[in-house]
DOMIGU-148262 format. One record per residue (C-alpha): x negated, y negated, z; residue number from 1; residue in three letters. Coordinates in steps of 0.1 Angstrom, whole numbers, plus 5000, padded with zeros to 4 digits. Each point is the difference from the previous one (the first is absolute). Example, Ala and Ser with C-alpha at 12.3 -4.5 7.8 and 13.67 -1.06 7.14 Angstrom:
# DOMIGU-148262
+------+------+------+-----+---------+
:    u :    v :    w : num : residuo :
+------+------+------+-----+---------+
: 4877 : 5045 : 5078 :   1 :     Ala :
: 4986 : 4966 : 4993 :   2 :     Ser :
+------+------+------+-----+---------+
//
This chain:
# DOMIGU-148262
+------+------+------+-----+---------+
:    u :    v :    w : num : residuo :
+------+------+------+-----+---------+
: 9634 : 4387 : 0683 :   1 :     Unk :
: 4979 : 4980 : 5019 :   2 :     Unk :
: 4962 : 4991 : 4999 :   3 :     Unk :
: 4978 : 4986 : 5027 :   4 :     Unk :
: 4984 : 4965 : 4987 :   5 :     Unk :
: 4975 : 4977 : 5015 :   6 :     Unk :
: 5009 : 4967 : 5006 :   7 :     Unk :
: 4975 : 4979 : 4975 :   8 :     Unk :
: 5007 : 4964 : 5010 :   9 :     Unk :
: 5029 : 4979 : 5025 :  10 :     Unk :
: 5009 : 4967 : 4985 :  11 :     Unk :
: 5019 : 4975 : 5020 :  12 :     Unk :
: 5021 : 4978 : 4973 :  13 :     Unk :
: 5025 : 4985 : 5029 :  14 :     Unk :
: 5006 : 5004 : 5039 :  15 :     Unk :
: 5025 : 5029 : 4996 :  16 :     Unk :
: 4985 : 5021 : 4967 :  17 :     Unk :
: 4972 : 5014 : 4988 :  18 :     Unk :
: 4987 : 5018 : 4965 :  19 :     Unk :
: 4985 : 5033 : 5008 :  20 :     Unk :
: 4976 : 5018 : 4978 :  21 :     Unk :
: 4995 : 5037 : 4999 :  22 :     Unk :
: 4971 : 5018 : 4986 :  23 :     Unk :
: 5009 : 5025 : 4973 :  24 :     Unk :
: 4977 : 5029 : 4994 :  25 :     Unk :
: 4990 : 5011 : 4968 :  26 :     Unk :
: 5016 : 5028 : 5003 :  27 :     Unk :
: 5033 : 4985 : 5006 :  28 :     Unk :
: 5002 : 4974 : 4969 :  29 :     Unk :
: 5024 : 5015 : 4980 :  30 :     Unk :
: 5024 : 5009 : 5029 :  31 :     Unk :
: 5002 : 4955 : 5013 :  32 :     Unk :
: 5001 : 4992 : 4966 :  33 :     Unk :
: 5028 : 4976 : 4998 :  34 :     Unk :
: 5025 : 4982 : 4979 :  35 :     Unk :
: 5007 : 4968 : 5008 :  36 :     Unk :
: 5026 : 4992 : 5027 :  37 :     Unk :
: 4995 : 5035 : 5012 :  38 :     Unk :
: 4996 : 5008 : 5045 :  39 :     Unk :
: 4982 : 5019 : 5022 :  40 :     Unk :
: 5013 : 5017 : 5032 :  41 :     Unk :
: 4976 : 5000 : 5031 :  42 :     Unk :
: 4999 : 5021 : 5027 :  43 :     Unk :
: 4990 : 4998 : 5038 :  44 :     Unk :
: 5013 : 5020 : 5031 :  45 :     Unk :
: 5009 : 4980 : 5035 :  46 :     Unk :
: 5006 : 5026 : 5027 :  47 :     Unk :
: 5007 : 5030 : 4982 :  48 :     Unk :
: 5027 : 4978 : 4978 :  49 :     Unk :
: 4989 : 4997 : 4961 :  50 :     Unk :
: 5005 : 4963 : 4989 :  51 :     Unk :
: 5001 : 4995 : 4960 :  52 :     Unk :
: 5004 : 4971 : 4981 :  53 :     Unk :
: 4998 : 4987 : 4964 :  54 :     Unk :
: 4978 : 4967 : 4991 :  55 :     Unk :
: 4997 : 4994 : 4961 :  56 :     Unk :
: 4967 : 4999 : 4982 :  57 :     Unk :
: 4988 : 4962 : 4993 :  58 :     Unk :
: 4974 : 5004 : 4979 :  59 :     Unk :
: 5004 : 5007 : 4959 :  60 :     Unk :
: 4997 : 5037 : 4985 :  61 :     Unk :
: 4974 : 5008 : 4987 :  62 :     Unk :
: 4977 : 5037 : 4996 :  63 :     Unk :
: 4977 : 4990 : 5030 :  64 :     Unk :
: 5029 : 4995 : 5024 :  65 :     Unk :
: 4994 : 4971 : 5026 :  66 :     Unk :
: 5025 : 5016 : 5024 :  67 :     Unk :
: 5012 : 4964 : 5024 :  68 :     Unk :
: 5032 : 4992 : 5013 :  69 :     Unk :
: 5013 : 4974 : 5016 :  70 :     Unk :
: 5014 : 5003 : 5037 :  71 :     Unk :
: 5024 : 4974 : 5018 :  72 :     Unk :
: 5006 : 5002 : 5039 :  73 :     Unk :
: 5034 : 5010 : 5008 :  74 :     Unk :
: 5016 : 4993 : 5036 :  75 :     Unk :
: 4999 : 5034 : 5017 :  76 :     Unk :
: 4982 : 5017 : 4971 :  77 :     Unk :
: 4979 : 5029 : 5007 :  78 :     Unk :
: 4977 : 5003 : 4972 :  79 :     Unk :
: 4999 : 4962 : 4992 :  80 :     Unk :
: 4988 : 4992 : 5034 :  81 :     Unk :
: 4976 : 5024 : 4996 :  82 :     Unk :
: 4987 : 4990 : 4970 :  83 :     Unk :
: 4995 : 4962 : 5005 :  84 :     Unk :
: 4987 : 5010 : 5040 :  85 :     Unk :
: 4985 : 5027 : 5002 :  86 :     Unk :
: 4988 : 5014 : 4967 :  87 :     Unk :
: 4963 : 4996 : 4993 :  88 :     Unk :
: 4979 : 5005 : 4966 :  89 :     Unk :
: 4984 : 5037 : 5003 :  90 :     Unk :
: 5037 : 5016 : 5010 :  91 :     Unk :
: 5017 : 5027 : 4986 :  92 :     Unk :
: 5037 : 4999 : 4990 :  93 :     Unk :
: 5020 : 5026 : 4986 :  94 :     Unk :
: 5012 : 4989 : 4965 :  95 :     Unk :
: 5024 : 5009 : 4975 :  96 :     Unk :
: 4996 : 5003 : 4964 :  97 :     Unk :
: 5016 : 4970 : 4982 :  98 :     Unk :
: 5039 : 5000 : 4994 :  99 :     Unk :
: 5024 : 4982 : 4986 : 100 :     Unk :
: 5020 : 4986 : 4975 : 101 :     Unk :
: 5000 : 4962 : 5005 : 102 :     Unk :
: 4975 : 5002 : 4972 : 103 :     Unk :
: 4992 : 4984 : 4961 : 104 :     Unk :
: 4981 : 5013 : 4980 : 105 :     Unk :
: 4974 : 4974 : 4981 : 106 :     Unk :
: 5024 : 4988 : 4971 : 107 :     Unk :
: 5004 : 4975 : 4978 : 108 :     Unk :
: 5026 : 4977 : 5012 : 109 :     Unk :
: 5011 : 4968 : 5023 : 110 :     Unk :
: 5009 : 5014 : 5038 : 111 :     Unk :
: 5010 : 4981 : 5031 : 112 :     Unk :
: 4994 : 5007 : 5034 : 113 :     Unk :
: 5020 : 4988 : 5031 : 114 :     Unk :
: 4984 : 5008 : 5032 : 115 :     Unk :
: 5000 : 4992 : 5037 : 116 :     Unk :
: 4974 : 5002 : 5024 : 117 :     Unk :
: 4985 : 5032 : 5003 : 118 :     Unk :
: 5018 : 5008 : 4966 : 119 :     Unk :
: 4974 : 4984 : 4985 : 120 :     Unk :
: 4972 : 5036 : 4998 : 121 :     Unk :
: 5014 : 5022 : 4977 : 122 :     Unk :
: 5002 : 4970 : 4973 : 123 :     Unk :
: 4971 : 4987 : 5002 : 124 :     Unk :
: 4989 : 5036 : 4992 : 125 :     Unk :
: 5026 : 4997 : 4969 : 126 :     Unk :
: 4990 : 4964 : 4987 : 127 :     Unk :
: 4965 : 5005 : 5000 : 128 :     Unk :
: 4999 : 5031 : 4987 : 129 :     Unk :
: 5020 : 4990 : 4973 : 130 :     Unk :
: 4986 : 4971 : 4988 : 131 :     Unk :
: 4968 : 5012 : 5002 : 132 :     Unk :
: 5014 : 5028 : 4980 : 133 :     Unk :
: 5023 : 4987 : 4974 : 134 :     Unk :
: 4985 : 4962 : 4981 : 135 :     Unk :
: 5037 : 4999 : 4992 : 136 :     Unk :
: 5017 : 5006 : 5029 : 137 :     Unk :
: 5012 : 4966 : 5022 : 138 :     Unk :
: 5007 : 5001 : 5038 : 139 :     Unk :
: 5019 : 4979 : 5020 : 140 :     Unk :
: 4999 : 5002 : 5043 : 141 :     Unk :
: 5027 : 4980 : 5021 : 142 :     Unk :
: 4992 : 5009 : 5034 : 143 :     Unk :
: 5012 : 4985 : 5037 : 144 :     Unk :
: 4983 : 5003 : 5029 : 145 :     Unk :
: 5007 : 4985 : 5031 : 146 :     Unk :
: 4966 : 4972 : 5004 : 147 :     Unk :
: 4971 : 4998 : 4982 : 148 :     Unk :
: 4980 : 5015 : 5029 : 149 :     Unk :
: 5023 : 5028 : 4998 : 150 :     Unk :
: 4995 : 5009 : 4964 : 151 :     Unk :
: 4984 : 5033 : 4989 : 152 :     Unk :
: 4972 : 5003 : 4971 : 153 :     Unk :
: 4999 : 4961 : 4996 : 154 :     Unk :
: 4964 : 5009 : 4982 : 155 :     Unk :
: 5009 : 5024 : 4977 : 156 :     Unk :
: 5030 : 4979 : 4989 : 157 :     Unk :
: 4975 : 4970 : 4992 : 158 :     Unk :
: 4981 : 5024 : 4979 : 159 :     Unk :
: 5026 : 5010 : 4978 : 160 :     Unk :
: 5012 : 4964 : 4992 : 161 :     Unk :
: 4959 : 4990 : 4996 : 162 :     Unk :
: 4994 : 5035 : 4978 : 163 :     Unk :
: 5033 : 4999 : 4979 : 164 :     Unk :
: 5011 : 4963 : 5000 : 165 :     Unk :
: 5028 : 5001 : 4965 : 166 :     Unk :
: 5011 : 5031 : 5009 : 167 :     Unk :
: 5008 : 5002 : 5040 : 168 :     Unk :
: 5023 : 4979 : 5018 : 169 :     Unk :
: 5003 : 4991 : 5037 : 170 :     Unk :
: 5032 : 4987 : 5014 : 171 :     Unk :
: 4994 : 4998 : 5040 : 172 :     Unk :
: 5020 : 4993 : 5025 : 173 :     Unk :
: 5002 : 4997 : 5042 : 174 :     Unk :
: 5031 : 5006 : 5022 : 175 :     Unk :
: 4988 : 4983 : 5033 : 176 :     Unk :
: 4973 : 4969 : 4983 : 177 :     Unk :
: 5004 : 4976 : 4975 : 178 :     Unk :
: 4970 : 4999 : 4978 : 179 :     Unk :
: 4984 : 4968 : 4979 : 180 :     Unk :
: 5009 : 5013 : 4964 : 181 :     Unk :
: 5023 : 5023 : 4987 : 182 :     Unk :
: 5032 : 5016 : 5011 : 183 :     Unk :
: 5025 : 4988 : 5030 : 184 :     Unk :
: 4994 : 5020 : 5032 : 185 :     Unk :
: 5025 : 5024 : 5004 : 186 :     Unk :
: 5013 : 5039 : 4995 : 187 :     Unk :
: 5001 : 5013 : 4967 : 188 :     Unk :
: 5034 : 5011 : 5002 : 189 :     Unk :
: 5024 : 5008 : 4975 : 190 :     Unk :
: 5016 : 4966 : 4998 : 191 :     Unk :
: 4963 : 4984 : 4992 : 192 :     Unk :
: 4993 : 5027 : 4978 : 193 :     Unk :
: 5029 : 4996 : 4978 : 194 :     Unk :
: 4992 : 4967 : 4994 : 195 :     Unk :
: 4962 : 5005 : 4999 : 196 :     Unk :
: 4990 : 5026 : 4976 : 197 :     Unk :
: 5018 : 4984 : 4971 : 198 :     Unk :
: 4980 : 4970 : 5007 : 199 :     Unk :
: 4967 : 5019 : 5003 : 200 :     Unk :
: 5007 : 5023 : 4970 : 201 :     Unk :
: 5019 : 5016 : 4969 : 202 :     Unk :
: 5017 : 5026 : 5024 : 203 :     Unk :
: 5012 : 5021 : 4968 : 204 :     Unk :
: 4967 : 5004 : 4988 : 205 :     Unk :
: 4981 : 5015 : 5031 : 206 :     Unk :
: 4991 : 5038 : 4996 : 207 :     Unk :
: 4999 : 5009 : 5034 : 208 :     Unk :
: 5011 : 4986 : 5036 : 209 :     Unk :
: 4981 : 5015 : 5030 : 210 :     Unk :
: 5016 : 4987 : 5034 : 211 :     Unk :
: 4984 : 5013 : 5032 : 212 :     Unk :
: 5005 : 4988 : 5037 : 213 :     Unk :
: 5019 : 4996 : 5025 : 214 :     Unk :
: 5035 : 5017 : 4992 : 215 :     Unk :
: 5016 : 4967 : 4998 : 216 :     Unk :
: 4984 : 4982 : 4973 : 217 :     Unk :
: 5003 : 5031 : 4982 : 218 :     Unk :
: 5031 : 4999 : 5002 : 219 :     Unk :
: 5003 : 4965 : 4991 : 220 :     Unk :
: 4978 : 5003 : 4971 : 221 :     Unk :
: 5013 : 5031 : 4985 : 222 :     Unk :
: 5041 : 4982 : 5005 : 223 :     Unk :
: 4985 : 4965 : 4987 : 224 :     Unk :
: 4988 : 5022 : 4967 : 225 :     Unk :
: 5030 : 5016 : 4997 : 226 :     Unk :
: 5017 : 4966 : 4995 : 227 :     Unk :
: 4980 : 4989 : 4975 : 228 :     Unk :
: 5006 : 5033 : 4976 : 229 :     Unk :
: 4964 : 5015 : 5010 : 230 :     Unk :
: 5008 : 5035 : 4990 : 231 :     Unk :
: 4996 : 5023 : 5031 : 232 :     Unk :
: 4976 : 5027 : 4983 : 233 :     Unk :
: 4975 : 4968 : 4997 : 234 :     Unk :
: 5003 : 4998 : 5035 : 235 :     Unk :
: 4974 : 5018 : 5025 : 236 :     Unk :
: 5002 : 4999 : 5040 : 237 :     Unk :
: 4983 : 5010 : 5027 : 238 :     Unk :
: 5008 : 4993 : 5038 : 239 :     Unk :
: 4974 : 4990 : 5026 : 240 :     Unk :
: 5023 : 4995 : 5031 : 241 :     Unk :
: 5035 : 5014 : 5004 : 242 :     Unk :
: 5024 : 4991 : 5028 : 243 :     Unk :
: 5014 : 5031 : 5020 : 244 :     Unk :
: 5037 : 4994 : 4987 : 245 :     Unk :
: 4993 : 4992 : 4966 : 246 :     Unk :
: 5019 : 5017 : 4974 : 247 :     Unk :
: 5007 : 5029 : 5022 : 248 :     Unk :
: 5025 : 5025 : 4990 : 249 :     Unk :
: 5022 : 5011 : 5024 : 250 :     Unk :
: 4991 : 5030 : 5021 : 251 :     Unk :
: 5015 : 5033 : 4994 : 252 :     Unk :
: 5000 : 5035 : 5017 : 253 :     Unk :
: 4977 : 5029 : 4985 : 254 :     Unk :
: 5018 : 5028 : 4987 : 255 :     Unk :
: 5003 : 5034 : 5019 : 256 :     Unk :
: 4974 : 5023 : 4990 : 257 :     Unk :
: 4983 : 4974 : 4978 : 258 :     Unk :
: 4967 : 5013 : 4980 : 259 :     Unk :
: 4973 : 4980 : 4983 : 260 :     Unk :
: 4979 : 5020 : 4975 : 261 :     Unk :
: 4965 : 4981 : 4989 : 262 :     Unk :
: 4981 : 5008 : 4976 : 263 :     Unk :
: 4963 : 4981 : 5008 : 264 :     Unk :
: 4967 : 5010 : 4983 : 265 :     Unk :
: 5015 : 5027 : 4983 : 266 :     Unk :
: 5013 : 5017 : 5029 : 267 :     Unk :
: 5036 : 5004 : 5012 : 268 :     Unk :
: 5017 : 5001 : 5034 : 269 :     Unk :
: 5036 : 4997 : 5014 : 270 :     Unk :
: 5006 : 4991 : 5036 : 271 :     Unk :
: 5033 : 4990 : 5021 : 272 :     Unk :
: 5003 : 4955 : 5002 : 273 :     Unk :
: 5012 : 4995 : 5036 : 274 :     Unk :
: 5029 : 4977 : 5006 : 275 :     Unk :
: 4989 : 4962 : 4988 : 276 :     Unk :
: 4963 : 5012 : 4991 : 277 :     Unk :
: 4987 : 4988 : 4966 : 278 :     Unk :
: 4989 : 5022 : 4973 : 279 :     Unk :
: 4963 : 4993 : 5005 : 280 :     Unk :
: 5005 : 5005 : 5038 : 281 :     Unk :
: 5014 : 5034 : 4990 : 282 :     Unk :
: 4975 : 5006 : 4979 : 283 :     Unk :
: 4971 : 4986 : 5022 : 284 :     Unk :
: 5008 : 5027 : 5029 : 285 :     Unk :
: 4987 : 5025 : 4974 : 286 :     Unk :
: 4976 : 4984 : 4975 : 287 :     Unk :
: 4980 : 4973 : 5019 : 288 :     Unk :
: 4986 : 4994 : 4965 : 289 :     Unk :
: 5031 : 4979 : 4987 : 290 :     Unk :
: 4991 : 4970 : 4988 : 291 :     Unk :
: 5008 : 4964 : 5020 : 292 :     Unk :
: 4990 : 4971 : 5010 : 293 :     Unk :
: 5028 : 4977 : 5018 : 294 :     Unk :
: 5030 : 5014 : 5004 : 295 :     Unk :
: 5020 : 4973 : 4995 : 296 :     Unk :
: 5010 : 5000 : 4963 : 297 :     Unk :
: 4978 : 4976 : 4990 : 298 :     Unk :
: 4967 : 5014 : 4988 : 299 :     Unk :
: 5013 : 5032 : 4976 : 300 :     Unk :
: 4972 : 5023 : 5011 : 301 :     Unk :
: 5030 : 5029 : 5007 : 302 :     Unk :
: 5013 : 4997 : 4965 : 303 :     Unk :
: 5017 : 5034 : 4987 : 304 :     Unk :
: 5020 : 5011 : 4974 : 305 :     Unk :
: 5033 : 5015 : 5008 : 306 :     Unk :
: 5004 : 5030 : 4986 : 307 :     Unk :
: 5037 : 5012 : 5013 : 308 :     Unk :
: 5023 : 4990 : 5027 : 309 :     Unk :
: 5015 : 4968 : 5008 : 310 :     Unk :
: 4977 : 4974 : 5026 : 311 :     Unk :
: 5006 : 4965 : 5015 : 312 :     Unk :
: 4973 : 4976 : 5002 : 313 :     Unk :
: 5003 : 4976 : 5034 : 314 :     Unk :
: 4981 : 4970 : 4980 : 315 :     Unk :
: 4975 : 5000 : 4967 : 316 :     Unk :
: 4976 : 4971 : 4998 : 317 :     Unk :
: 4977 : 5020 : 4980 : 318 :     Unk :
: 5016 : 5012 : 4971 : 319 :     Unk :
: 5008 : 4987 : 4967 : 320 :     Unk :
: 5036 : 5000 : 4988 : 321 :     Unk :
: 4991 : 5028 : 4970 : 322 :     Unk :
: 4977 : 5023 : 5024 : 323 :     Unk :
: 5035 : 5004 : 5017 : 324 :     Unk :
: 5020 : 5007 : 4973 : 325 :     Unk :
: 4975 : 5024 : 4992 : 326 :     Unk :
: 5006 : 5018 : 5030 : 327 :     Unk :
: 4970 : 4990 : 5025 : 328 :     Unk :
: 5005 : 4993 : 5038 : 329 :     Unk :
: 4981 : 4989 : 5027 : 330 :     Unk :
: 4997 : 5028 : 5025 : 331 :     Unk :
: 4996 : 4985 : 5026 : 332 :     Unk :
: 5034 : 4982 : 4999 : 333 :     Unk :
: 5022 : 5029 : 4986 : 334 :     Unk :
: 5024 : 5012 : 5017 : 335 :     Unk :
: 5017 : 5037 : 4985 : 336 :     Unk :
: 5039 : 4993 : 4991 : 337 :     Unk :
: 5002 : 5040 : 4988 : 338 :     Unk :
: 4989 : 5030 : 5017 : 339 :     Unk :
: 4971 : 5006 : 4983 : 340 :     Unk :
: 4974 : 4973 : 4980 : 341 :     Unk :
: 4969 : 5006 : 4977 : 342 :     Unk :
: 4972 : 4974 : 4998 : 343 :     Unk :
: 4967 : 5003 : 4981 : 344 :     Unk :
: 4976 : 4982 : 5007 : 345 :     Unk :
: 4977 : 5006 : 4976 : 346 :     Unk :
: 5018 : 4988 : 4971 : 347 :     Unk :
+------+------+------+-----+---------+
//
C-alpha cells in the first residue's frame, strides 16, 4: 500500500545524487518504522505509465522515523532524473511501507560491510544504528566509489569514525583517482579482495558480511569470501544494478492452460498466465494491489511463498539461499513449469 508523503528537505551530496527526506505523519509512525538496511518503493505516473522504484533508507531506525534515502542519477532513468531535476521540497510522492531483508538487527558482534557507490545507503542505516545500539558491537565499511567528488554520504561517514573511533573502521578506496593516503586506486574485485580482507581482518571471526552494489563487486566479494572459508549463511547481499543478461535462465514456453492461484490479504483468486507472462503479470491483470517495485529480480518486493506446482525463476538477486529452499519466489520472474501454481503472498 502506498501513502502520499511530503517532501521535507532535497540535499545535494554530489552532481548525480541526492538524499531526499519525507515527512512522516504522526499517524503513520508505526507503518515507516524501519529496520536497518530495509527500502522504500516510490511511486510517480508519466503519461498514464506507473514508474516504481526502490531507494533504501539512509538514516538509522529508530521510533521517530527520519524517513531519507539516497538517490543516484541513472542514464535514461525516469524517476532518478526526476528526483535530482525536477523534484522540489513541498512535493508529494507516493511511498511504500519499508521492505526488505538486507537487514541486522542491533547485535552484539564484529560485521563488515563491502559496498560500492550508491551501495553505500542502506549501511550506513545498519552501522549506525548498530553501534549506537549495541556498546559491544564493532563495524567495519570497505567501500569504492569511483572519485571523491563522486562519493555519497562523505559526512555521515566522518561522523561515525569521529562518534565511534575503537570500534568503526574505514577502509576507502577510488577506481578512477589516486588519493594521498590509503589504499591503491583501483576496483575492488575479487582478485584484490582475496588478498585484502585477510590483511584488514580475522575473516573467521566476523559475524556478518553485507555486500551491496553494483552486481559485479557482489559477485566478487561474495566468490572472494567463499575462498577464504566465509561460511555462506554469514554472507548477506543485495544488488543495486544488474546487467540485462545476468544470470538469466533460459527462456521457456508457458504451459497450455496454465493457472496461477494467489492468495493476497487474505483473499484468493485463480486466473489463466498467458504464454511468457510472469506470475505477478498474471496476477496484476486482476489484483492491481500486488505488491512491486522493480521488476527486475533485484529488489524482493514480489516475494511469495509457493504453495503447490512447480515454477522457474528467470534470475534472483533478491533472495537468500535458505528463503529458496524454503520455497519463496520472486513473482515477478516466475515462470509456471506445471499447469497450475499457488503463491501466497501473505506468508
Amino acid at each position: 500500500m502506498f501513502h502520499p508523503l511530503q517532501v521535507r528537505e532535497i540535499e545535494r551530496l554530489t552532481d548525480d545524487a541526492v538524499a531526499v527526506t519525507f515527512e512522516v505523519p504522526p499517524e503513520l509512525r508505526t507503518t515507516f518504522r524501519h529496520t536497518p538496511g530495509q527500502h522504500i518503493a516510490l511511486r510517480r505516473s508519466v503519461d498514464g505509465q506507473e514508474i516504481r522504484r526502490t531507494y533504501s533508507i539512509c538514516t538509522p531506525a529508530t521510533d521517530q522515523p527520519v524517513l531519507r534515502v539516497g538517490i543516484r542519477l541513472v542514464e535514461d532513468g525516469a524517476f532518478s532524473t526526476y528526483a535530482l531535476k525536477e523534484l522540489t521540497v513541498g512535493d508529494t510522492v507516493d511511498v511504500m511501507a519499508p521492505a526488505g531483508r538486507f537487514t541486522l538487527e542491533p547485535r552484539a558482534g564484529h560485521f563488515v560491510g563491502i559496498v560500492g557507490g550508491s551501495g553505500i545507503t542502506p549501511v550506513l542505516s545498519i552501522a549506525a544504528t548498530l553501534l549506537d545500539r549495541q556498546p559491544d558491537a564493532h563495524f567495519c565499511l570497505i567501500r569504492s566509489d569511483r572519485t571523491a567528488a563522486s562519493t555519497m554520504f562523505l559526512e555521515e561517514v566522518a561522523d561515525l569514525k569521529d562518534r565511534y573511533p575503537q570500534r568503526f573502521q574505514l577502509i576507502h578506496t577510488l577506481s578512477r583517482e589516486e588519493q594521498q593516503a590509503g589504499l591503491p586506486s583501483g576496483r575492488l574485485d575479487e582478485t584484490r579482495l582475496r588478498s585484502l580482507l585477510p590483511a584488514l581482518l580475522k575473516t573467521d571471526s566476523v559475524d556478518g558480511w553485507y555486500l551491496c552494489g553494483p552486481y559485479g563487486l557482489v559477485q566478487g566479494a561474495e566468490r572472494a569470501l567463499r575462498a577464504l572459508d566465509v561460511p555462506r549463511s554469514r554472507i548477506h547481499e543485495e544488488i543495486f544494478h544488474v546487467d540485462n543478461g545476468a544470470a538469466t535462465a533460459p527462456v521457456a514456453a508457458t504451459p497450455t492452460h496454465s493457472t496461477v492461484t494467489a492468495t493476497l490479504d487474505g483473499r484468493s483468486g485463480t486466473w489463466p498466465v498467458h504464454d511468457s507472462e510472469s506470475l505477478l503479470e498474471a496476477v496484476l491483470r486482476n489484483r492491481a494491489d500486488a505488491p512491486y517495485a522493480c521488476k527486475g529480480g533485484v529488489c524482493g518486493t514480489c516475494r511469495a511463498f509457493l504453495v503447490s506446482g512447480e515454477i522457474r525463476m528467470d534470475r534472483n538477486f533478491a533472495l537468500e539461499s535458505d528463503e529458496v529452499d524454503a520455497g519463496y519466489v520472486l513473482a515477478c520472474q516466475s515462470h509456471p513449469v506445471t499447469e497450475k501454481v499457488e503463491l501466497d503472498f501473505d506468508r
